[in-house]
DRENPA-288586 format. One record per atom (N, C-alpha, C): residue in one letter; x, z, y. Coordinates in steps of 0.1 Angstrom, whole numbers, plus 5000, padded with zeros to 4 digits. Each point is the difference from the previous one (the first is absolute). Layout:
// residues N
aXZY;...
This chain:
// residues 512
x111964969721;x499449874997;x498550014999;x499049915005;x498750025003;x499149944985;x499250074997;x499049984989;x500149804998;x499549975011;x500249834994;x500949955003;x501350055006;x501449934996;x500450024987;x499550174993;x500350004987;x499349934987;x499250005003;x498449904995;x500649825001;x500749985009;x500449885000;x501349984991;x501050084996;x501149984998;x499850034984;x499150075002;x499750034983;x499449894994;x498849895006;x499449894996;x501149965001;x500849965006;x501049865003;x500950024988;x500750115000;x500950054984;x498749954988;x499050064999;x499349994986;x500149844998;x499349925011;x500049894993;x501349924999;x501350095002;x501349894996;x500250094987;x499250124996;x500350044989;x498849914988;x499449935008;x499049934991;x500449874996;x500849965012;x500749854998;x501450014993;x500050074999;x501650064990;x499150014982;x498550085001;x499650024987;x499649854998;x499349925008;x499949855001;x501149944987;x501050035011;x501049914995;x500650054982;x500150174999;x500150024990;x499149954986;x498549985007;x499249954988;x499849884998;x500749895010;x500049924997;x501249944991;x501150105001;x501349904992;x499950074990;x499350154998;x500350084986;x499349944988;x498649965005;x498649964987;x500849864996;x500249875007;x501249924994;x501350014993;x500650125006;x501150044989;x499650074988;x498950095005;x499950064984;x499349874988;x499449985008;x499449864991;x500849914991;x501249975007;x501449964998;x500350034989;x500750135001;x500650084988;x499050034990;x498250045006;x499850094988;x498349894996;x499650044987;x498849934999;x499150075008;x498649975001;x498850025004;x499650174990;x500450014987;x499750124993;x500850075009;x501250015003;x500950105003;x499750085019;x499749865003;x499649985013;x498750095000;x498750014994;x499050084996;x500150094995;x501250024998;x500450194996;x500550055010;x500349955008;x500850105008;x498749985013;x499449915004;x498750025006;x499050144994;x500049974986;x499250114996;x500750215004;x501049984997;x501050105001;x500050045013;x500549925010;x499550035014;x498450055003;x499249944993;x498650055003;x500050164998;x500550014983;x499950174998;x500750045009;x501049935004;x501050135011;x499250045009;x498949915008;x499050055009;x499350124997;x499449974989;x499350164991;x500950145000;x501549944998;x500550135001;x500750065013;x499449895006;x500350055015;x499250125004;x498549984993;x498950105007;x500550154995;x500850014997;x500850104997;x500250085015;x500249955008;x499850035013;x499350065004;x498550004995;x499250135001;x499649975019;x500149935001;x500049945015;x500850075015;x500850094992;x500850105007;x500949875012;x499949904998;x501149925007;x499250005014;x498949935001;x499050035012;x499850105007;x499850114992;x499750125004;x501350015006;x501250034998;x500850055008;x500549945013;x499749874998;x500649885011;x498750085013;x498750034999;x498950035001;x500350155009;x500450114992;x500650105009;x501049975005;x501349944999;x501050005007;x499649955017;x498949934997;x499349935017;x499750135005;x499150134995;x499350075001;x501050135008;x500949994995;x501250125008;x501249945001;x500449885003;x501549895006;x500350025017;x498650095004;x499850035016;x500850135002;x499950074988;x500750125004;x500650064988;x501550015001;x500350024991;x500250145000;x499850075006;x501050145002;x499250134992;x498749944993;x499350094995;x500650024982;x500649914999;x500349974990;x499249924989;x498949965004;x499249954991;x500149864996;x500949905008;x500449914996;x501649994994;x500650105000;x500749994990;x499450034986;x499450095001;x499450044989;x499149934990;x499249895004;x499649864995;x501549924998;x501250015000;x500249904998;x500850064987;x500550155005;x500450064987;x499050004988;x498850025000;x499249964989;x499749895000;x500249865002;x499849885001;x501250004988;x501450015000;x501350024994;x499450024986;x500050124997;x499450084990;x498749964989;x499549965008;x498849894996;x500549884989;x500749935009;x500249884999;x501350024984;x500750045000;x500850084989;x499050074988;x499450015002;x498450054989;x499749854999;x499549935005;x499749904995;x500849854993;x501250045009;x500849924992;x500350044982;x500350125001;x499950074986;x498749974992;x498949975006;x498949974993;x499949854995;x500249925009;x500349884996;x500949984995;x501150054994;x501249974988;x499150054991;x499150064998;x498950054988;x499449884995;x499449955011;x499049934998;x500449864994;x501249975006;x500349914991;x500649974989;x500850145000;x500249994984;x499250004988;x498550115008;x498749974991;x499649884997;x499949945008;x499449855001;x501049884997;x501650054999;x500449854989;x499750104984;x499850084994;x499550004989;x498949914995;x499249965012;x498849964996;x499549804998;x501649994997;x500349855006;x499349964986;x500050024991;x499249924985;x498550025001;x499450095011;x498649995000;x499549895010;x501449925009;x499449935008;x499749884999;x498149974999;x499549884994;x500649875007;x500349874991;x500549895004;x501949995006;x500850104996;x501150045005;x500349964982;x501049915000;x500449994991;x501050064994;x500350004986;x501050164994;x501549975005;x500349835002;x501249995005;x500550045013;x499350025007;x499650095014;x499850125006;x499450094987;x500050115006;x501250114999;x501149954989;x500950085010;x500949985013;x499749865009;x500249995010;x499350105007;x498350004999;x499350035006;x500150115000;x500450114989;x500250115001;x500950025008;x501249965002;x501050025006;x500050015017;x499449845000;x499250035020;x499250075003;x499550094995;x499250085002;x500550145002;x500850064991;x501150085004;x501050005015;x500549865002;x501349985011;x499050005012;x498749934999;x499049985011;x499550155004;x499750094990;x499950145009;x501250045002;x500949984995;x501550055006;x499850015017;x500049865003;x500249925011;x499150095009;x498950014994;x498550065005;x500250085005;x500650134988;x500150115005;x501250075009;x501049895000;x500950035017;x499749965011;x498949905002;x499450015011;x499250085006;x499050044990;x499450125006;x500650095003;x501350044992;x500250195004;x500749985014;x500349865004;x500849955011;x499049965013;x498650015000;x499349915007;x499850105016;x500450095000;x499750085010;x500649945014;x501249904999;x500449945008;x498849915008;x499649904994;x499249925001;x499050075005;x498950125002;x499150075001;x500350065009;x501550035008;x500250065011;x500449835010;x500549904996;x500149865007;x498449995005;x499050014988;x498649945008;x499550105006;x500250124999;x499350135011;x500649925014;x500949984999;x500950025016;x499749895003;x499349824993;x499849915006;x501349914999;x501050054992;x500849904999;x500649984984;x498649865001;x500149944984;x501049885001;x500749965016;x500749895000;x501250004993;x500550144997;x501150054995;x500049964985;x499050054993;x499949964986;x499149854998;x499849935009;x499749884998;x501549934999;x500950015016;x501049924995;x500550024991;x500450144997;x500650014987;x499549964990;x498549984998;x499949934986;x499549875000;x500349895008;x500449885007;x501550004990;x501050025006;x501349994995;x499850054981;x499350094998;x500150084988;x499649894991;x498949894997;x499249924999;x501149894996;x501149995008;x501149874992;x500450084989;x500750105005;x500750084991;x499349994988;x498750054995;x499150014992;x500049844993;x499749915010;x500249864992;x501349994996;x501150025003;x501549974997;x500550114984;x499050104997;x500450064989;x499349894992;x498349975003;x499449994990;x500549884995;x500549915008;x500849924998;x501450004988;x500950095008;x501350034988;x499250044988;x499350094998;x499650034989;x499249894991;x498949905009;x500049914988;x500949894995;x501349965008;x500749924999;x501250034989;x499950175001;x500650024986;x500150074989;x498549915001;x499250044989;x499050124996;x499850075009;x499450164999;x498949974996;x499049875003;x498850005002;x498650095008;x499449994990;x498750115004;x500750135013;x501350024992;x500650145007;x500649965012;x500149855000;x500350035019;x499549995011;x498550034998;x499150055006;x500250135006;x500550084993;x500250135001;x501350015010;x501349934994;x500849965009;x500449985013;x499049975006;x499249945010;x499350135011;x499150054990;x499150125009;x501250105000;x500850044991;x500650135001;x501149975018;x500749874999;x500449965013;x499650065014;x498149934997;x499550035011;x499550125003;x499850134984;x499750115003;x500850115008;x501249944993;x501550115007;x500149945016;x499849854999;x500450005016;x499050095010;x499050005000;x498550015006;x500450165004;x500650064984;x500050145007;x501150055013;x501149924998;x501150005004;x499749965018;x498949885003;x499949965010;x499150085010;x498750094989;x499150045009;x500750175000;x500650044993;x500950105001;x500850045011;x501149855002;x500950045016;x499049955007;x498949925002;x498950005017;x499850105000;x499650124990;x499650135003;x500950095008;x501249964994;x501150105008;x500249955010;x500249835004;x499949955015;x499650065008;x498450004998;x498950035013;x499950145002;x501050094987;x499250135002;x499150094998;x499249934988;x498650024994;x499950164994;x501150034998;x500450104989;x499550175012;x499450094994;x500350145011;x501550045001;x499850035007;x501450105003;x500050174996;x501750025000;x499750144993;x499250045002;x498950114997;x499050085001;x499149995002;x499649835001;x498649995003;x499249894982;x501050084988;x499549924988;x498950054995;x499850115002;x498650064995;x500450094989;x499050034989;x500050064988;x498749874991;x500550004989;x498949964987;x499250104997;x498749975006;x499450124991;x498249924995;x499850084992;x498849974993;x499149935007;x499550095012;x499249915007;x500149885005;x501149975003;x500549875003;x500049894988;x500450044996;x499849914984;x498549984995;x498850095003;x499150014998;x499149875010;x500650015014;x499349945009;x500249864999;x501449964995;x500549884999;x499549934986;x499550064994;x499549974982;x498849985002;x499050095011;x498749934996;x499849915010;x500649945010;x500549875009;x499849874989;x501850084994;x500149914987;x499049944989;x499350104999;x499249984987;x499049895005;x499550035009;x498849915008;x500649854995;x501249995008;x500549865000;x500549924984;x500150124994;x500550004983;x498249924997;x499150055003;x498650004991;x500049805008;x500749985011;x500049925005;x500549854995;x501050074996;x501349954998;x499749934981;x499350064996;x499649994982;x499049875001;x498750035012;x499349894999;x501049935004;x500649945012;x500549895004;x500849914990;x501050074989;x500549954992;x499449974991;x498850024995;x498949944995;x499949845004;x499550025012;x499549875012;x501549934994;x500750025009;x501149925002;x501249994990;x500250044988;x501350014993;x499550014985;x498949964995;x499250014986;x499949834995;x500449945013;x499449834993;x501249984988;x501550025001;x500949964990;x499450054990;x499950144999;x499850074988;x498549944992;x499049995006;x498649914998;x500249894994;x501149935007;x500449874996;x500349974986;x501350084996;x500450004985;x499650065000;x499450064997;x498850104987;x499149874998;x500049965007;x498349874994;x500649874996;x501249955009;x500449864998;x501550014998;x500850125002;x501149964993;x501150015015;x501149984993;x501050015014;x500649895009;x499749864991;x500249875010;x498650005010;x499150034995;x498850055014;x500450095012;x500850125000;x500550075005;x500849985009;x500649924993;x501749925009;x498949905007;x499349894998;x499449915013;x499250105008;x499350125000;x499650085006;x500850055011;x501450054993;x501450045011;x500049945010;x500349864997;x500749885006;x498749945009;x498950014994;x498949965012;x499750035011;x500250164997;x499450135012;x501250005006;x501149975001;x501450035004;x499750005019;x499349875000;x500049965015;x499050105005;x498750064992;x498850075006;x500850155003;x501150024991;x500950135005;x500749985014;x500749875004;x500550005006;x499149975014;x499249965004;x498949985010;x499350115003;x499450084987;x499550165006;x500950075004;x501050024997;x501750105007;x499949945015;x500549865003;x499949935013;x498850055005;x498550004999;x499050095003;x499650175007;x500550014986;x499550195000;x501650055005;x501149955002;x500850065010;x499850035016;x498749915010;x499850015008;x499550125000;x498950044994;x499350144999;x501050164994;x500749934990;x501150114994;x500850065008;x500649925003;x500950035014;x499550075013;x498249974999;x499750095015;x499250134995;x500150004989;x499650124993;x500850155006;x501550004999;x500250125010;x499950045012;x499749905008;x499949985014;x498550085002;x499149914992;x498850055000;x499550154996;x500550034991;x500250134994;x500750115014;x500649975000;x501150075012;x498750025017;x499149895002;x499250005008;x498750114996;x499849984987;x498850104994;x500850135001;x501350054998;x500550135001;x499650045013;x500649935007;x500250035018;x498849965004;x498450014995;x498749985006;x499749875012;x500749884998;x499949945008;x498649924996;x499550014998;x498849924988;x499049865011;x500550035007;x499249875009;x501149894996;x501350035004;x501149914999;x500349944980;x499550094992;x500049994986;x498649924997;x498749985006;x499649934998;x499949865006;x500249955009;x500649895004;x501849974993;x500850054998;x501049924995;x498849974983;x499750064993;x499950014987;x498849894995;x499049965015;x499349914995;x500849845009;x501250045006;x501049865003;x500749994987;x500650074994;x500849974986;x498949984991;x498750074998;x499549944984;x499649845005;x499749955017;x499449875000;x501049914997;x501450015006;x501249954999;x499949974984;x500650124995;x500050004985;x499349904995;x498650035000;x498749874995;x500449894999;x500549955018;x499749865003;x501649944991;x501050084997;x501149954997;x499650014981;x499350074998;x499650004987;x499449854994;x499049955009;x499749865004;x500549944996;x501049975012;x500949915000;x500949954986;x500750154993;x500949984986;x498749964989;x498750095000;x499749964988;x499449825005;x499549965006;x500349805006;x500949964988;x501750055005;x500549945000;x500650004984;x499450144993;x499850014984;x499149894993;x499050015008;x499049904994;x500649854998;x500649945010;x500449914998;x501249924996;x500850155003;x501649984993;x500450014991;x499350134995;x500750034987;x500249914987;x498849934997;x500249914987;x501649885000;x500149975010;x501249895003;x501350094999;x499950115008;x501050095000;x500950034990;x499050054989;x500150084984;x500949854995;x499249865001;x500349924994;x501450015003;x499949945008;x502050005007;x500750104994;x499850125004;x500750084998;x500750094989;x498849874989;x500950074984;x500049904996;x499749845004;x500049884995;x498949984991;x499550045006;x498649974988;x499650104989;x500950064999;x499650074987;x499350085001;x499650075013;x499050115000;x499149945008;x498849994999;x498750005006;x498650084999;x499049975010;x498950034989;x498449945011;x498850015003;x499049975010;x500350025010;x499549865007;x500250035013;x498850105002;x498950034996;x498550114996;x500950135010;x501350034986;x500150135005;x501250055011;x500349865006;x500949985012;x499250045013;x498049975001;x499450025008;x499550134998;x499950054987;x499650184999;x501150065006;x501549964998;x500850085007;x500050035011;x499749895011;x498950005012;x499750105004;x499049984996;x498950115003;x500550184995;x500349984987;x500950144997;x501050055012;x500749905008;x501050045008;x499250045013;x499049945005;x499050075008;x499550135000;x499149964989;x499250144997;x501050124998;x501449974996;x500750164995;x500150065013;x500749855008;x500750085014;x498550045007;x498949975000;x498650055007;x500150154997;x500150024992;x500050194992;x500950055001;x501449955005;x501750115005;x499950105009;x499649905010;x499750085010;x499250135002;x498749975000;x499350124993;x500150104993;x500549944991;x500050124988;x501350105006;x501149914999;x501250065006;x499650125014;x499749975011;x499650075013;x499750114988;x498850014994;x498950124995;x500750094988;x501449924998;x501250104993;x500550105009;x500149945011;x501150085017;x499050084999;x498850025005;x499550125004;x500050114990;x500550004987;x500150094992;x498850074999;x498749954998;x498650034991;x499749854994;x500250034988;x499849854993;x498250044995;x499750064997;x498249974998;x500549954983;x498549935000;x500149914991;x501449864995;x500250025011;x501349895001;x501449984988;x499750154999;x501150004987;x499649954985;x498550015001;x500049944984;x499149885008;x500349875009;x499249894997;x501049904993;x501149995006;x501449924993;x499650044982;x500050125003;x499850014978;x498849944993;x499150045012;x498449934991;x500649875001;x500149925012;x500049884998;x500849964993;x501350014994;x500949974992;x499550054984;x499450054998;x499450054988;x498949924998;x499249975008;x499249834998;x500549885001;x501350015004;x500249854998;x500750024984;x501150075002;x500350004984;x498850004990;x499150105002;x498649954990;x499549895000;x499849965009;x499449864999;x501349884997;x500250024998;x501349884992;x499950004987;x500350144999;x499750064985;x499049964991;x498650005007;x498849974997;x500149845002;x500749945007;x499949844998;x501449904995;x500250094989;x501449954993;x499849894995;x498749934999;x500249914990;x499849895007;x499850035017;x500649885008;x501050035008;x500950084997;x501250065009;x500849885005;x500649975009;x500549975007;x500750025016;x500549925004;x500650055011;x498949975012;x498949914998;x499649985011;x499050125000;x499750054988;x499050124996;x500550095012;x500850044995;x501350125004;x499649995016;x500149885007;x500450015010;x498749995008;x498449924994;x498950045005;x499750174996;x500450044988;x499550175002;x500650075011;x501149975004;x500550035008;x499250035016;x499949855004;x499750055013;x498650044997;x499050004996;x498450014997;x500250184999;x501350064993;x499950155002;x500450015008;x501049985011;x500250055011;x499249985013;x498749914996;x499249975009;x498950075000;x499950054988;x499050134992;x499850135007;x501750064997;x500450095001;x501250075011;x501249955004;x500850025008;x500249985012;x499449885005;x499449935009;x498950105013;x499049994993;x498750105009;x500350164997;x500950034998;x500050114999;x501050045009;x501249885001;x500950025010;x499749975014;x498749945000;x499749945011;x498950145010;x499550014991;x499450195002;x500750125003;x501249984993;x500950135003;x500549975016;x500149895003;x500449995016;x498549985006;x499249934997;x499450025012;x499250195001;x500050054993;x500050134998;x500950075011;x501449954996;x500950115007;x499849965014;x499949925008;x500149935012;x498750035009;x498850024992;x498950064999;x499249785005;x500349934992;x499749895006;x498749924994;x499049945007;x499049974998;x500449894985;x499249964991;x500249884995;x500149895007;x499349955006;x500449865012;x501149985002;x501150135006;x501050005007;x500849994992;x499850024986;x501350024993;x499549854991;x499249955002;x499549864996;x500449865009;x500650045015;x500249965011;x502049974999;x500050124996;x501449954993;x500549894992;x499149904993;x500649914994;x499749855002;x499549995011;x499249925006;x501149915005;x501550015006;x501149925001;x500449954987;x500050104989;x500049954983;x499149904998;x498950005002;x498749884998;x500549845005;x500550065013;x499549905009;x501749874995;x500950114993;x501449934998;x499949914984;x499250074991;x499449964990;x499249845001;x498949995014;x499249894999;x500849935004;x501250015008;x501049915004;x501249934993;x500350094987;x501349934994;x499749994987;x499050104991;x500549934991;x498549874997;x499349965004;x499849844999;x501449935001;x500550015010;x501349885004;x500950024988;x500050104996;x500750094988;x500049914986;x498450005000;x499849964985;x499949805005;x499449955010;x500349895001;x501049924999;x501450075005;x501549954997;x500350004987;x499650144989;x500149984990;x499749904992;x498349975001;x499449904999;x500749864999;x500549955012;x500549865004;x501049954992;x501250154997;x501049974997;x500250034989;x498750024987;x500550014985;x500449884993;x499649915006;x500849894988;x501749975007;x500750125009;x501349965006;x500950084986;x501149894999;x501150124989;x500250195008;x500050024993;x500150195002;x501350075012;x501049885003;x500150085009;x500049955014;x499349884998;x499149935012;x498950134999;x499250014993;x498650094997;x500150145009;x501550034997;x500450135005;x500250005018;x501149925001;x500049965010;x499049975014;x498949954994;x499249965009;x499250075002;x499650084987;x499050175001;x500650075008;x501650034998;x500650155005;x500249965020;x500249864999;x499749955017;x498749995007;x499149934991;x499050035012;x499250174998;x499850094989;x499750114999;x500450075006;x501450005002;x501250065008;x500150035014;x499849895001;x499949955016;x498850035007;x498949954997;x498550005001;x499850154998;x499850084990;x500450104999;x500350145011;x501349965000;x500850105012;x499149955017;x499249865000;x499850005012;x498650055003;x499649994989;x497950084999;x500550155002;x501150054992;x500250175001;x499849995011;x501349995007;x499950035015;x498849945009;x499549915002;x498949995006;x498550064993;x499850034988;x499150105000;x499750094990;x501750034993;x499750114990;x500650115007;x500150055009;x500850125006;x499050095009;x499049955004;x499050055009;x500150025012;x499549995012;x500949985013;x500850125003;x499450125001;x500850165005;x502049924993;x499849994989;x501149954996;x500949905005;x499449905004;x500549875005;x500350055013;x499050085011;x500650045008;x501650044997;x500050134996;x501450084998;x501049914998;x499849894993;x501049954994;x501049905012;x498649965005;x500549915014;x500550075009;x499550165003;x500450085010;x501650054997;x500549984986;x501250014997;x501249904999;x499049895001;x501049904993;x501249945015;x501549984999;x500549965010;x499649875007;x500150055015;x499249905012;x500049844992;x500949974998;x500649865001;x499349944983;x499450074993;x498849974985;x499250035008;x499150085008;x499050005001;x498949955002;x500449835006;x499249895002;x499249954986;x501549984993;x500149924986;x498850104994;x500450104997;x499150154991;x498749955006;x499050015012;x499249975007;x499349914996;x500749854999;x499849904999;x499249994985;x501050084987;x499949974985;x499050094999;x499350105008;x498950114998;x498749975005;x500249885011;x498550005003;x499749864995;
């Protein structure tokens, strides 16, 4: 199968694994709401955050390996990719054992947690324990998954966690219907943890991923050495980013408490689900790409990589549009009112969903080449100023705070630095790598005016007229500026030159 038939089959799975997560977050945050208050609902938001933290437990070893497995998947007979995968195993069983640590340390610590009230924390102690449970069988199991994306086939573990995703709602479900509460949360993930392993496990044995007798290798020091300071890079990586991205819950209650927390959840719900639909175009061509930098193709690696970051862009566009103008009606509907909050920080989301996906690309690429530079501690600096500066402005904390520090450090710090690391590697003038975003410009002057004018027209309509009429003409209008001028032509070519005879009028017609 050819690099973009697998590149295709892998986007087309991800986003039914997104419209499956779609669908799970839309029926779960109303059921849980259902059964549980807004406190309980904010604990287990909070709980989920730590479990992020104790993810970094990972030490960034999960990259790294997915990372060599590209590096020797060409030849197995030296043994060196068995040998990654045997210490990938090993690894991952270390870690899982660490994280049963970690969180047993950390439900001890449930009475020091400010605004968690005493009736609560021994819930809270308790999810915190079952949530590294969960944690740590994933990891010692993830080697599957890390040999699915070496090979380019993430379709496998997308359908499978498409289907896994009911399942997951259908526990969390039984469990709060009889009665578990808080705990059928847990319910729910343990479901989708055991399936996941189960699914990316036999695709492994399907396709054959595994060496054959004699060609497993040995574990030895060096190997573990090579893979750890890979790791480590992406670990120094991996600390800022959770900073950036997985500190607002915790920010939240510490300053305002845990009903702040829960409209926080339930706000960003959609900005989770629009950057996934996003940053899967690039994620997904991340092995392909990689796999081109092994085999020195580098003419071909820079032309696909500035057709995916433009693509990426212009479709970044498009979702955060349709944030700006959706999301306030959305929320309404979708918990009946009870949760809201500015439409202010419905338009910073915007922009946040832009600016992140502007820095994936980059930064990511200048992980593949395995010399991170400075690269490994800007994610930290920057996430160690945003958390300071919150810190320092506690006494107007809020969410819109939160989410202006936000992008102003990534525009500081993550941003031009990523934008350096590639034009560096490519050896590319500024202009040209400034030349690049100029289909992003030109798709910008085009939709969101029409963007914010429909909004405009239609605020005094009931909310799901409001919705309605935003998510049609943004939608619509939208998808038709991408294609006529967020893709850049090299692109628009390809796409025409592929597309069957009998579209290719229609495609033509919608592009020029």
């Amino acid at each position: 199968m050819s690099r973009l038939k697998k590149f295709t089959h892998s986007l087309v799975s991800g986003y039914v694994s997104v419209g499956a997560n779609i669908f799970y977050t839309l029926a779960s945050v109303p059921l849980a709401l259902h059964y549980l208050g807004k406190l309980e609902f904010g604990l287990w938001a909070l709980v989920a955050q730590i479990g992020g933290y104790i993810a970094l437990i990972d030490f960034g070893m999960g990259n790294s390996v997915s990372r060599f497995l590209i590096d020797h998947k060409d030849d197995r007979h030296d043994g060196a990719y068995g040998s990654v995968i045997k210490t990938s195993v090993l690894v991952g069983l270390a870690q899982g054992g660490l994280i049963l640590l970690a969180g047993g340390v950390l439900s001890l610590l449930a009475g020091f947690m400010p605004n968690v009230p005493p009736d609560l924390q021994r819930e809270f102690a308790w999810l915190v324990i079952w949530q590294s449970v969960l944690t740590g069988l994933s990891f010692a199991t993830r080697v599957f998954s890390y040999l699915l994306m070496a090979h380019q086939r993430l379709d496998i573990s997308n359908y499978g966690a498409s289907f896994l995703f009911f399942m997951n709602l259908a526990g969390m479900w039984a469990g709060l219907a009889t009665g578990w509460g808080v705990y059928s949360f847990l319910l729910g993930q343990a479901v989708g943890t055991l399936g996941n392993v189960v699914v990316n496990g036999l695709g492994c044995l399907r396709l054959g991923l595994f060496p054959t007798l004699g060609e497993w290798g040995v574990v030895t020091g060096a190997r573990f050495r090579e893979l750890f300071a890979y790791g480590r890079d992406n670990f120094l990586m991996g600390i800022g980013w959770q900073f950036i991205s997985a500190s607002q819950t915790i920010l939240l209650t510490s300053f305002l408490g845990l009903e702040t927390a829960a409209v926080w959840s339930v706000c960003t719900r959609t900005y989770g689900v629009v950057t996934m639909l996003v940053w899967r175009i690039f994620d997904f061509s991340t092995p392909a790409l990689v796999e081109m930098m092994v085999r020195g193709e580098r003419d071909r690696l820079l032309r696909r990589f500035r057709e995916i970051t433009v693509f990426s862009a212009g479709v970044s566009i498009v979702g955060g549009a349709l944030l700006a103008v959706c999301n306030g009606a959305f929320i309404w509907l979708w918990t009946g009112g009870r949760i809201h909050w500015s439409p202010v920080n419905d338009l910073l989301l915007a922009v946040s969903c832009v600016v992140a996906t502007a820095v994936r690309p980059h930064t990511t690429l200048a992980t593949q080449t395995k010399h991170f530079g400075f690269l490994r501690f800007i994610f930290l600096v920057e996430g160690m100023v945003f958390v300071g500066l919150n810190l320092l402005a506690h006494e107007v904390a809020g969410m819109t705070t939160l989410l202006v520090l936000s992008i102003l450090c990534t525009l500081t710090f993550s941003l031009p630095y990523g934008l350096h690391r590639t034009r560096v590697y490519f050896g590319l003038h500024g202009c040209e790598l400034v030349g690049w975003f100029r289909p992003t410009g030109q798709l910008i002057l085009w939709l969101v005016p029409v963007a914010l004018g429909a909004a405009w027209l239609a605020r005094g309509l009931p909310r799901p007229w409001q919705l309605g009429v935003n998510l049609l003409v943004t939608g619509v209008w939208g998808g038709l500026m991408l294609l006529r001028h967020g893709l850049g032509e090299p692109l628009q070519t390809e796409i025409i030159t592929r597309t069957p005879v009998k579209l290719k009028g229609v495609l033509k017609r919608l592009m020029c």
